[in-house]
C-alpha positions, 0 to 999 in steps of 0.5 A: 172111865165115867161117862162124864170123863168121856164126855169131857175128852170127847167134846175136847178133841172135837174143837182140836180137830178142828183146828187141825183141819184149819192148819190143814187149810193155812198149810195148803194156802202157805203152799200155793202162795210160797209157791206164787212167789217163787213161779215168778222169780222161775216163769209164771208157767211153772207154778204147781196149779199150772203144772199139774192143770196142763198134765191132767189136760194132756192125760184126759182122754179126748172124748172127756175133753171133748165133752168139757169144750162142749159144755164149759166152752171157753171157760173149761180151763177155768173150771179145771184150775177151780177142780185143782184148787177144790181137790187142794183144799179137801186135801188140805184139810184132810191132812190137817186133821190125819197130823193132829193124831200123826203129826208126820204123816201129816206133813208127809202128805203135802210134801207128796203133792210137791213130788207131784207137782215138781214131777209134772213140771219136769213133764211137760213139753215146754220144761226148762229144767230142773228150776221148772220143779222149784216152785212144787218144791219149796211150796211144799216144804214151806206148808209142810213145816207150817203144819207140822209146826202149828199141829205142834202147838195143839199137842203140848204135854199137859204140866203135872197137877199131880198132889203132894199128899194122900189125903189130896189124891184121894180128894183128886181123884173124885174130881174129872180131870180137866181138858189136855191142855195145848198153846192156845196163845202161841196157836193163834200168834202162829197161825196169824202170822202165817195167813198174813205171810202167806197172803203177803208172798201171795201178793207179791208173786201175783205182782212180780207175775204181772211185771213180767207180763208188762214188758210184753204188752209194752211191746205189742203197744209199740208195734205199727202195723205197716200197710200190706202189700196186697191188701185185701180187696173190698168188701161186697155191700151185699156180704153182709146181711142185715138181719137182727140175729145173724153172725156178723160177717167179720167176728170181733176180736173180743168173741172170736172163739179161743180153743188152746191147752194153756192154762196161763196166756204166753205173754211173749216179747216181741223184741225178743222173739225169734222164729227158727225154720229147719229140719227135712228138705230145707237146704238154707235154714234161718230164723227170724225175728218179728222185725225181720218179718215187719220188713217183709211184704204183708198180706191181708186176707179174711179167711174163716177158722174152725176149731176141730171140736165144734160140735154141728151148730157149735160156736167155734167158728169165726171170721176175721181180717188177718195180716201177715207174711206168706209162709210159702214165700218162707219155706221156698226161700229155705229151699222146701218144695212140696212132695208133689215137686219132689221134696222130701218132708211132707209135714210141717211141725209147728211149736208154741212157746208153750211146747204146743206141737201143730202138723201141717201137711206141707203140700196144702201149705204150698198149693197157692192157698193164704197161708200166713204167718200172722202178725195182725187180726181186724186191724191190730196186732194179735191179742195175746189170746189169739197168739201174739207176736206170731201165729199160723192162718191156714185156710181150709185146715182144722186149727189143730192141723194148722192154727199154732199160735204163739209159734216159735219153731217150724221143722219140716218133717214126715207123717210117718216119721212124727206125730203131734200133740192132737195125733198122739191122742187119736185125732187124724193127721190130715183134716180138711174143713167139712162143708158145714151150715149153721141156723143163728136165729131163730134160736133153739125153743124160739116162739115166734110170732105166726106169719113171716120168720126170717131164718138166718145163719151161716155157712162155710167149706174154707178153701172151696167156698159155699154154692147153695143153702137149704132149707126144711121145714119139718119134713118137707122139701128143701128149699133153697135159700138167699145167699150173701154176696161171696167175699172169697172161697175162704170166707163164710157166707151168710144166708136168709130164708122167709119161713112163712111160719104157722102156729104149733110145734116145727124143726127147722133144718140146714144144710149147704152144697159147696163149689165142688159140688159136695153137699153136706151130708146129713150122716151124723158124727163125732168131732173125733177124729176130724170134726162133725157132721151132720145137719143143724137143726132147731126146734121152735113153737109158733105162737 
């Protein structure tokens, strides 16, 4: 073959795979969009990126979730369904360009990522079945037919040119032959149609998913919050510091920290929710709806959480106003006593609508402490983020030991006899919230001004309340600090401390002593398996 001949096929192959990895990538994109579409005539839940993002985020190991919350924060579930879609798209087009040579293969390929998709539907903990798989499985077959059709349009046989005399082919013969011809018009009519189709089944199945969303949020507007029966008590004047920088003491609903699996937020019904108490030890099981516990005496408190995977210094701690039904009240009325009075389960499962399973251990949740189920935070009824219509409050408990939200189901069994979603991936059954302290200003790098510097933070140990705040100054003394008024032992407590500042280079350090007497210790640790310790510190320079 003449170099020229070469050259020729060559620059024409080039564009043709090009256009296979386009087909790839309008395959890829039919796909998701079919798939949309039908994930809203199933549940928005079973949609192949949601599927597969909640089994790789129970498949990764702990200290690799750890490490996401620690760096992308609330964000890391949007980071993951962007890695999804990255891995989707290279696929994609990677398939495109193997099914320009074979044609099969190509197509075979995206009907593998449905196998997958539909297999991590019928996985997960809150699976309905076999109609969970169909969103994987037409989605998948809708682009492998799109690419095994539009790679057809690059792959038509060339017509035959070849002449009728001798004399023609000898002259033929001295001329290159042209480029393998393909179906250019009908390529891009194909290819067209199915971006605009696909774009169209996209739409549609976002909006069909947001219908079913409205009935929901229609229902949390219509609920009214009755007044509490025991209202909580008024806030102290001096609770709140008024200092530039500081946490404020009630967290907003807006910032307050949100650490789930969820890829997509539940947006349950009220009017339809139902909430089931059964298992060990309960001689009279029932189960209520949300009205049912509207018509309940109501509780208010301010209690603090704490996610287990905030790091020492970390944000994942906030305070709110919670209104709710005792879950004590709840579980007597079953007829459940704590193991200390002889009851027979010692562990509370709670599950989400999600297929979220939550461990309590049933002696805390019955020792006097305000245990809710909670309907409201500061004031409104739950927002769908922090578990709207119903979740648990526990005071004093790490929120993977206490803090289910979206609830739905609450069985009462034994530590020896079930573990949890969090236990079955190393973290502790038991995990009471350590003494803990934090400085919110100055910031970390911070370059004050020489002279007086407020340092400013806040401190908590839910269930046994903070006595002291210290402070140090590179390595010198403690110094205690000034604490606000305490609200209740369940809530944190702000605290000041006037540094009087010299210029250079200094570590500021914290540390709290809790009402028991503990003081929080300077031993650093992980948050696996039951949260950090250690003392917070900031390294700033005065100017």
């Amino acid at each position: 073959m003449r170099d020229e001949e070469k050259d020729q096929r060559g620059r024409s192959g080039l564009p043709r795979l090009a256009l296979g990895a386009l087909s790839g990538a309008l395959a890829g994109f039919a796909a998701l969009a079919s798939a949309e579409l039908v994930a809203a005539a199933v549940r928005p839940q079973s949609g192949p990126v949601v599927v597969v993002g909640g089994a790789s985020i129970d498949a990764t190991p702990a200290p690799v979730k750890d490490w996401a919350i620690r760096h992308f924060g609330t964000d890391d579930k949007l980071v993951l369904q962007l890695g999804i879609l990255a891995v989707l798209a290279v696929s994609a087009l990677a398939l495109g360009v193997l099914a320009v040579r074979f044609r099969r293969a190509g197509a075979a390929g995206i009907l593998l990522f449905g196998v997958v998709g539909a297999a991590a539907a019928l996985n997960r903990p809150d699976s309905i079945g076999i109609a969970d798989a169909l969103p994987s499985v037409v989605g998948a077959v809708a682009g492998a037919l799109l690419l095994y059709g539009l790679v057809g349009r690059l792959t038509v046989p060339a017509r035959s040119t070849a002449p009728e005399s001798g004399a023609e082919s000898e002259e033929a013969a001295e001329v290159s032959p042209a480029p393998e011809p393909w179906d250019r018009r009908g390529f891009v009519l194909a290819a067209a149609s199915a971006a605009v189709a696909s774009a169209v089944a996209g739409t549609v199945g976002r909006s069909l998913n947001g219908t079913r969303g409205r009935d929901a949020v229609a229902s949390r507007e219509k609920v009214v919050l009755p007044l509490p029966g025991s209202p909580a008590r008024p806030l102290p004047k001096r609770a709140g510091l008024r200092v530039a920088g500081i946490s404020p003491f009630v967290t907003s609903n807006q910032d307050f920290y949100r650490v789930d699996t969820a890829l997509v937020v539940p947006k349950v019904d009220a009017s339809g929710w139902r909430m089931r108490i059964h298992g060990k030890g309960v001689r009279c099981p029932a189960t209520y709806s949300f009205d049912d516990l509207l018509r309940r005496e109501l509780i208010e408190r301010d209690i603090t959480l704490t996610c287990v995977s905030n790091e020492v210094g970390g944000p994942y701690v906030g305070n709110a106003r919670w209104i709710g039904v005792r879950l004590a009240d709840l579980l007597a009325e079953c007829g459940v006593m704590p193991p200390s009075r002889g009851g027979r389960a010692d562990q509370l499962v709670a599950r989400s609508v999600d297929g979220m399973t939550i461990g309590s251990p049933v002696e805390d949740l019955m020792d006097g402490r305000d245990a809710l189920l909670a309907l409201g935070m500061n004031g409104e009824p739950l927002p769908f983020e922090h578990g709207f219509p119903v979740r648990m409050v526990v005071p004093g408990l790490y929120g993977f030991v206490s803090a289910c939200k979206w609830i739905k189901d609450i069985e009462l069994t034994t530590f020896d006899s079930y573990d949890p979603y969090w236990v079955k991936r190393g973290w502790a059954r038991r995990a009471p919230i350590k003494t803990e302290s934090r400085i919110d200003t100055p910031k970390p790098f911070a370059r004050p001004k020489a002279g007086t510097v407020m340092v400013t933070g806040v401190a908590w140990a839910q269930h046994r309340g903070i006595d002291k705040v210290e402070v140090r100054v590179d390595d010198g003394t403690w110094r205690e600090a000034h604490l606000a008024a305490e609200y209740t032992r369940d809530t944190w407590r702000q605290w000041s401390f006037p540094w009087q500042a010299t210029s250079g280079g200094h570590t500021l350090a914290v540390r709290a002593t809790d009402r028991t007497g503990t003081v929080q210790t300077e031993e650093r640790t992980r948050t696996i398996p039951d949260g950090a310790s250690g003392w917070h510190s900031v390294v700033v320079t005065v100017d």
